[in-house]
DSSP file (Angstrom, degrees, kcal/mol; ACC not computed):
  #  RESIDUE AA STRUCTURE BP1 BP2  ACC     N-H-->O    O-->H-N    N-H-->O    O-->H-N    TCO  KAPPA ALPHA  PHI   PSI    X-CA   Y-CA   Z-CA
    1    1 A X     >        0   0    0      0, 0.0     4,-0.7     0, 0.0     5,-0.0   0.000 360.0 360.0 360.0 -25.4   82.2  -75.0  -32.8
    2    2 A X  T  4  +     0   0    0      1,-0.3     3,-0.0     2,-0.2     0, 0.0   0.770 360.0  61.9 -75.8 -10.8   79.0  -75.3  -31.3
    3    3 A X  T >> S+     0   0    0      1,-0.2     4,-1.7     2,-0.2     3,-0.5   0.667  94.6  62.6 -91.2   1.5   79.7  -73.1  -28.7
    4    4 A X  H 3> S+     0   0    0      1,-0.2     4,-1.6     2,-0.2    -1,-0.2   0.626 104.5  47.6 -65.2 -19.8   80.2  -70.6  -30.8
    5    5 A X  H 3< S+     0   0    0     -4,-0.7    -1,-0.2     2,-0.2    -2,-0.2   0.403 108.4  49.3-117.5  21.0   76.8  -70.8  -32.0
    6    6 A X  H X> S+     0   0    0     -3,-0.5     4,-2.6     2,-0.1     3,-1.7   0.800 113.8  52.3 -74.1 -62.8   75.2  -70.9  -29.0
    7    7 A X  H 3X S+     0   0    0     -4,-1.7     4,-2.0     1,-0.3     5,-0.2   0.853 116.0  40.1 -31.1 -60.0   77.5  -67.8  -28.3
    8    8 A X  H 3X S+     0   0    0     -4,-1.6     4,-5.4     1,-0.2     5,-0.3   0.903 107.8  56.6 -54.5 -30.7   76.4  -66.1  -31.3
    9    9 A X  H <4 S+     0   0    0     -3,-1.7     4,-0.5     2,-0.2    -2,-0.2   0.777 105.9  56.9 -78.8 -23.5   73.0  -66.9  -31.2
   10   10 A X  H >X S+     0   0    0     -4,-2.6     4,-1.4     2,-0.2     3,-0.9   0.998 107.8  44.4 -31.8 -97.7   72.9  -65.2  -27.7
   11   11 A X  H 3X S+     0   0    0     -4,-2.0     4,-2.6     1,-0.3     5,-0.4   0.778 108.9  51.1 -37.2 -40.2   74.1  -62.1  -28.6
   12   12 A X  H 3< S+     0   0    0     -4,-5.4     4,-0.3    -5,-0.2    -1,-0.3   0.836 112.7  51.8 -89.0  -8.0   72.3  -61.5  -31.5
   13   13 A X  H X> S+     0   0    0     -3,-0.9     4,-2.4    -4,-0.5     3,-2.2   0.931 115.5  42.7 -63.0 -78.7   69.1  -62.4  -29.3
   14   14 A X  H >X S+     0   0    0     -4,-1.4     4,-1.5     1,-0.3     3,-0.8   0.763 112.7  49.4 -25.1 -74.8   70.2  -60.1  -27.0
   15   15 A X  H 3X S+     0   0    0     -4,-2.6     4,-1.0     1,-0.3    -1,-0.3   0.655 113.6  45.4 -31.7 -31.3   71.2  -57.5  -29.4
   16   16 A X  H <> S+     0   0    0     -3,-2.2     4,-1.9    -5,-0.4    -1,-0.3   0.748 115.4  52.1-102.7 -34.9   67.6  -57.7  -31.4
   17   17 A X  H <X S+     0   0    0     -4,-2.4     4,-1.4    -3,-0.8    -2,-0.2   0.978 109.1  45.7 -79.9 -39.3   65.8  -57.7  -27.8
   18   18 A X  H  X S+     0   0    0     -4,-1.5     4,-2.1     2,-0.2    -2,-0.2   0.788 121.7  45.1 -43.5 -61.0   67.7  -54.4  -26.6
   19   19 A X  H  X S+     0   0    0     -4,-1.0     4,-1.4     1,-0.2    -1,-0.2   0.817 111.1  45.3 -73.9 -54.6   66.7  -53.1  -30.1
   20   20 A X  H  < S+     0   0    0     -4,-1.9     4,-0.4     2,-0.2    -1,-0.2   0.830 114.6  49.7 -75.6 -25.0   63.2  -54.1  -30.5
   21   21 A X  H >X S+     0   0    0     -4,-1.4     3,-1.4     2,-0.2     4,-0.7   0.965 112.0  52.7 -75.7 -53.3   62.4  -52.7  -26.6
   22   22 A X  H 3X S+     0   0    0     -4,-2.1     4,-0.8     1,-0.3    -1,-0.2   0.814 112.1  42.0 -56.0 -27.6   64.2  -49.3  -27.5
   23   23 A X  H 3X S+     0   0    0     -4,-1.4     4,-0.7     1,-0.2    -1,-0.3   0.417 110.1  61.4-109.8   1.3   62.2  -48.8  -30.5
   24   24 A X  H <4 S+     0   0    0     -3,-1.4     4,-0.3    -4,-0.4    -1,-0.2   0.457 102.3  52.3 -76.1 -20.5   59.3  -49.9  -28.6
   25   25 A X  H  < S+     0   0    0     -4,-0.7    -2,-0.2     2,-0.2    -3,-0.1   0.768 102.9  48.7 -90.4 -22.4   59.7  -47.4  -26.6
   26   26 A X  H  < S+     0   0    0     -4,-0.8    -3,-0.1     1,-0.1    -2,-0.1   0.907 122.4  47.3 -78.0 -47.1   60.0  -44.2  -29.0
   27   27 A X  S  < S+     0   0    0     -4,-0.7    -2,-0.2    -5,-0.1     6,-0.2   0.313  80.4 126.9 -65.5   6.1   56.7  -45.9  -30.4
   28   28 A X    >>  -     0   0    0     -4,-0.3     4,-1.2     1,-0.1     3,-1.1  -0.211  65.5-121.8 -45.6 118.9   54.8  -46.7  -27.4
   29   29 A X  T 34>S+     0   0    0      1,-0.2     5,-1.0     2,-0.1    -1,-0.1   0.607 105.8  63.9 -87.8  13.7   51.3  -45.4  -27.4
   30   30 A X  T 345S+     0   0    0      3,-0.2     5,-0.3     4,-0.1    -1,-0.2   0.714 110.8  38.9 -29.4 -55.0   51.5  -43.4  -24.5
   31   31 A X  T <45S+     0   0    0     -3,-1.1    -2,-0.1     3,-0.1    -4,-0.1   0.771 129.6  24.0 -88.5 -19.6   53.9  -41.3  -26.2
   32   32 A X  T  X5S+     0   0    0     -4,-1.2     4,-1.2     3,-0.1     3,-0.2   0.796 120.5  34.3 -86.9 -94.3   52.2  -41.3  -29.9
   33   33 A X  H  >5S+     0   0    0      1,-0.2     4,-1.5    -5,-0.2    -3,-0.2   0.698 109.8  55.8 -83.9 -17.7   49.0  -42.0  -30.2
   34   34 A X  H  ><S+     0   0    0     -5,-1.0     4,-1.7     2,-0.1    -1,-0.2   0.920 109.0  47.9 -57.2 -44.4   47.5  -40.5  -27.2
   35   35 A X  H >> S+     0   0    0     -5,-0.3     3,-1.9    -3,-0.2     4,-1.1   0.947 109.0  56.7 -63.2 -65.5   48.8  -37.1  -27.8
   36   36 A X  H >X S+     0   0    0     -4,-1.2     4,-1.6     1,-0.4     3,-1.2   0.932 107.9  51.5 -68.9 -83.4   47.6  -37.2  -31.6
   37   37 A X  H 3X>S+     0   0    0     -4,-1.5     5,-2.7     1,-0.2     4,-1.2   0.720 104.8  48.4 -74.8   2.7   44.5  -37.8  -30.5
   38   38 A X  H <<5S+     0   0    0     -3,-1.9    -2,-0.3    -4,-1.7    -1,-0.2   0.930 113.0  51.7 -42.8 -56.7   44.1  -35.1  -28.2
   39   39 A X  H <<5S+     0   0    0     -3,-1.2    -2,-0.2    -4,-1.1    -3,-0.2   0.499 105.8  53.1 -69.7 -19.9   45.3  -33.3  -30.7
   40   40 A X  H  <5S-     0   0    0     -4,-1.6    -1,-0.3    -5,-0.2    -2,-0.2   0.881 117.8-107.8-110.8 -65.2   42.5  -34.9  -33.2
   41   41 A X  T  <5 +     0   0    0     -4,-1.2     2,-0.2    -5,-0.3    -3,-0.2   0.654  59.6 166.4 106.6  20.7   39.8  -33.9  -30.7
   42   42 A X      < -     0   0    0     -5,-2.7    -1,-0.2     1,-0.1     5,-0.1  -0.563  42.8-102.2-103.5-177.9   38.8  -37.2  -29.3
   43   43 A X    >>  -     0   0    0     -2,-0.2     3,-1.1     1,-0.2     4,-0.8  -0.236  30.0-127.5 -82.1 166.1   37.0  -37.7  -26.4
   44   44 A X  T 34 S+     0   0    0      1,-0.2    -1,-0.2     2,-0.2    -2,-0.1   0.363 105.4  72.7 -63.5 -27.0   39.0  -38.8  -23.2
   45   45 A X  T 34 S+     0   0    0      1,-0.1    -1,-0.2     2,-0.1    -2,-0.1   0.556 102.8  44.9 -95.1  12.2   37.3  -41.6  -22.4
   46   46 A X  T <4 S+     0   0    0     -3,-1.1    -2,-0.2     2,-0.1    -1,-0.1   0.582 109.9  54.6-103.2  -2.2   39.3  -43.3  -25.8
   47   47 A X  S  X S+     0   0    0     -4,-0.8     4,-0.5     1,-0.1     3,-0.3   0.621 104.8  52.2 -67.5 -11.0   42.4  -41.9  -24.9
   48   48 A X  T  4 S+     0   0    0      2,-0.2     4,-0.4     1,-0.2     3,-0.2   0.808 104.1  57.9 -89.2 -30.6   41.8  -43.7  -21.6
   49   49 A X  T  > S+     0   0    0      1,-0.2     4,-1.4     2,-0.1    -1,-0.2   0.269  86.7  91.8 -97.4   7.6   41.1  -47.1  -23.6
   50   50 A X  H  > S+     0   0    0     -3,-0.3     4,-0.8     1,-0.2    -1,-0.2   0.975  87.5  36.3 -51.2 -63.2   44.6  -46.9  -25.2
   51   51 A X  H >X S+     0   0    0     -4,-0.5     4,-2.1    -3,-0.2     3,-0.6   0.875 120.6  52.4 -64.0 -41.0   46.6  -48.7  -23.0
   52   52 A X  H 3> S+     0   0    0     -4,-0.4     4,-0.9     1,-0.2     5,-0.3   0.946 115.5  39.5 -51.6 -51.8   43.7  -51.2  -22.4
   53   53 A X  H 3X S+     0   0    0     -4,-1.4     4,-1.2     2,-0.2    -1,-0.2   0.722 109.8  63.3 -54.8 -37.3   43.2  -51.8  -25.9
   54   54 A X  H << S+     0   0    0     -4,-0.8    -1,-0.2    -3,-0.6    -2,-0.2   0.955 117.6  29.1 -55.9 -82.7   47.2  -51.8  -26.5
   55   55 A X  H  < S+     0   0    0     -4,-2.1    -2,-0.2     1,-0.2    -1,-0.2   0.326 112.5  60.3 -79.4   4.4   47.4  -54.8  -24.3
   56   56 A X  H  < S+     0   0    0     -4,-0.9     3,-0.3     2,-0.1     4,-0.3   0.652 113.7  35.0-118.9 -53.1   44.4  -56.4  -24.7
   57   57 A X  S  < S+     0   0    0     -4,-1.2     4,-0.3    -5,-0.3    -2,-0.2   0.039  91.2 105.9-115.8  36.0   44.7  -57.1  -28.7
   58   58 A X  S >> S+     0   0    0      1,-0.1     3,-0.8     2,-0.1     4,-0.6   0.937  84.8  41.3 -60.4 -67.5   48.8  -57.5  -28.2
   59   59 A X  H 3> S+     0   0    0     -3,-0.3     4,-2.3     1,-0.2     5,-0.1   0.583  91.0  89.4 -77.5  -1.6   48.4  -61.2  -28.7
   60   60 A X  H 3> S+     0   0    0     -4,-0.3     4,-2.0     1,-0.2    -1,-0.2   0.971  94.6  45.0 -55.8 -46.9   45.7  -61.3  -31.7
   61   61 A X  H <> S+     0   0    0     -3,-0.8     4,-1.5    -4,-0.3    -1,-0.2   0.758 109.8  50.3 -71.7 -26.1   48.2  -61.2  -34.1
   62   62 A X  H  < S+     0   0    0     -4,-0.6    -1,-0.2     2,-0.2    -2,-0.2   0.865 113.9  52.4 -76.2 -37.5   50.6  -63.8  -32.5
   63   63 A X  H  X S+     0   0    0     -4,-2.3     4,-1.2     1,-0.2    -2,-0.2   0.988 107.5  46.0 -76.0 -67.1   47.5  -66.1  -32.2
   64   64 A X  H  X S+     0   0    0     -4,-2.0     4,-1.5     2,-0.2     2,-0.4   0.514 113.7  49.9 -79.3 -10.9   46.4  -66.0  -35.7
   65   65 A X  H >< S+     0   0    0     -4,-1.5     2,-1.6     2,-0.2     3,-0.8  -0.061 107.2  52.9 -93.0-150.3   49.9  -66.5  -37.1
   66   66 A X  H 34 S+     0   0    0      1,-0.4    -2,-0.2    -2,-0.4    -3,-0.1  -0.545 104.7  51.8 130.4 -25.4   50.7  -69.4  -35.0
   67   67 A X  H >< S+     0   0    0     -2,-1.6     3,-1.9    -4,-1.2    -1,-0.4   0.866 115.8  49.9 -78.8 -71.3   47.4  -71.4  -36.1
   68   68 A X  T << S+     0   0    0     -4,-1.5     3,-0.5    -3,-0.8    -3,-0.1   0.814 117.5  36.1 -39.8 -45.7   48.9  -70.4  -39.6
   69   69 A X  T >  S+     0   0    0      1,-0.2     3,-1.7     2,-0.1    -1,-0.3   0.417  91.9  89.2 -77.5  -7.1   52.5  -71.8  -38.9
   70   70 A X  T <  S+     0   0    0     -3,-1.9    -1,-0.2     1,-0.3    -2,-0.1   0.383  93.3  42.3 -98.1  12.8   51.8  -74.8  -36.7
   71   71 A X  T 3  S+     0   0    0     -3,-0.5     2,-0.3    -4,-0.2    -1,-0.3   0.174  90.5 105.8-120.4  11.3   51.5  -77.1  -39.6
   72   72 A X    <   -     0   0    0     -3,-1.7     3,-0.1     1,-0.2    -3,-0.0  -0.579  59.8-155.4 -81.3 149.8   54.4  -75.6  -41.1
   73   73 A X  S    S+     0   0    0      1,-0.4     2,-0.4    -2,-0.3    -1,-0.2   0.594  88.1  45.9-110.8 -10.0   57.8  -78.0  -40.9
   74   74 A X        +     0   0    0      1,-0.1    -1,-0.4    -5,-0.0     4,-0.2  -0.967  63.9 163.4-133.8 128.5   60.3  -75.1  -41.2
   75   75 A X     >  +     0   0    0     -2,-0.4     4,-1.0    -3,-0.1    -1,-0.1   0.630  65.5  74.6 -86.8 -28.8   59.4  -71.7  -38.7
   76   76 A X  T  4 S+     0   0    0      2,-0.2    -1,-0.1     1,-0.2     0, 0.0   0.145  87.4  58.0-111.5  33.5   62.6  -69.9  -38.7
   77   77 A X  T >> S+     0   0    0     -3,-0.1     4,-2.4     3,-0.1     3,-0.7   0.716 114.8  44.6 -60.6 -66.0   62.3  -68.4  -42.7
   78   78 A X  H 3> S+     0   0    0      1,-0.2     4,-0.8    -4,-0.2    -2,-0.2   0.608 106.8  51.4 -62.6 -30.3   59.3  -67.0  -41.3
   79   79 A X  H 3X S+     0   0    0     -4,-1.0     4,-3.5     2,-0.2     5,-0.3   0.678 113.6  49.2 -13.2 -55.6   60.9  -65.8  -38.1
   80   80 A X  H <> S+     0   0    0     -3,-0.7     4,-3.6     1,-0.2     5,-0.4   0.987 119.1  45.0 -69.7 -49.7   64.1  -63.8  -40.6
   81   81 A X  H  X S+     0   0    0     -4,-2.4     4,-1.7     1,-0.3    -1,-0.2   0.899 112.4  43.0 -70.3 -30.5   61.4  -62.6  -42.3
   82   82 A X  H  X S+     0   0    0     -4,-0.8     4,-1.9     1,-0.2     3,-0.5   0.941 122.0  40.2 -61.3 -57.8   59.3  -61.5  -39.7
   83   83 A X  H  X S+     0   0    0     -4,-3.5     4,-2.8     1,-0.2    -1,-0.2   0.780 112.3  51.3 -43.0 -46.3   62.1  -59.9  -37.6
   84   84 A X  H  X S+     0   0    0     -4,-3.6     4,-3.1    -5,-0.3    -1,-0.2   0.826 112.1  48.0 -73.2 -24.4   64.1  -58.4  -40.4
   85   85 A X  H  X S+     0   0    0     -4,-1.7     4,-1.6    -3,-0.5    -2,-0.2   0.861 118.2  49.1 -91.1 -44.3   60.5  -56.5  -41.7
   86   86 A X  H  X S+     0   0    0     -4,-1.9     4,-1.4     2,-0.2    -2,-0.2   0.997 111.1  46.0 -28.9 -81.8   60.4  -55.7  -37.7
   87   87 A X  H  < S+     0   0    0     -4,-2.8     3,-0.4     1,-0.3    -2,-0.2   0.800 112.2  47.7 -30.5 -61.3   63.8  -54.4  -37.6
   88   88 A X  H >< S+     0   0    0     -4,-3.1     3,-1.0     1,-0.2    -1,-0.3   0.843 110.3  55.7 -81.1 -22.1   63.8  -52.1  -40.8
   89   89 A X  H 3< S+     0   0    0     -4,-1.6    -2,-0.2     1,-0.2    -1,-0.2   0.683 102.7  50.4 -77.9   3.9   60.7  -50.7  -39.7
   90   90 A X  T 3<        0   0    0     -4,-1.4    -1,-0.2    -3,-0.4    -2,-0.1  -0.145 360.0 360.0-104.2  33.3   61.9  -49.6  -36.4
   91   91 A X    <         0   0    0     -3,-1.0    -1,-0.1   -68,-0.0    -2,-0.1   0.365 360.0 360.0-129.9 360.0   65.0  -47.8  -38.1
């Protein structure tokens, strides 16, 4: 029985990474927000600081929950919630 919930737990990782990448991808800010703000009239050199900016303040949010959670004794409520609040906003 356990390997059936290794098995599962696989796939629906898989399944949720495949999901989250695709829907990263219609939302990408390449494809979004650069154009917009073209569109918007701003100057070129902050369309230029998209991608920097993009990848540079990826991990703020990861940091500042993870100071919250690290005294916490159960993670993976906060994980369903986090994911599922992901999930329906990428549908």
């Amino acid at each position: 029985m356990n390997d059936r919930r290794w098995d599962r737990n696989f796939l629906l990782g898989v399944v949720n990474g495949v999901f989250v990448t695709a829907g990263d991808a219609f939302f990408h800010g390449s494809l979004v927000l650069a154009p917009f703000l073209a569109e918007l009239g701003t100057s070129p050199v902050v369309i230029g600081l998209i991608p920097a900016m993009r990848v540079a303040l990826y991990f703020l949010p990861q940091l500042v929950v993870a100071n919250r959670l690290s005294h916490e004794a159960h993670k993976l409520p906060y994980y369903r919630i986090t994911s599922t609040t992901r999930n329906l906003a990428f549908l």
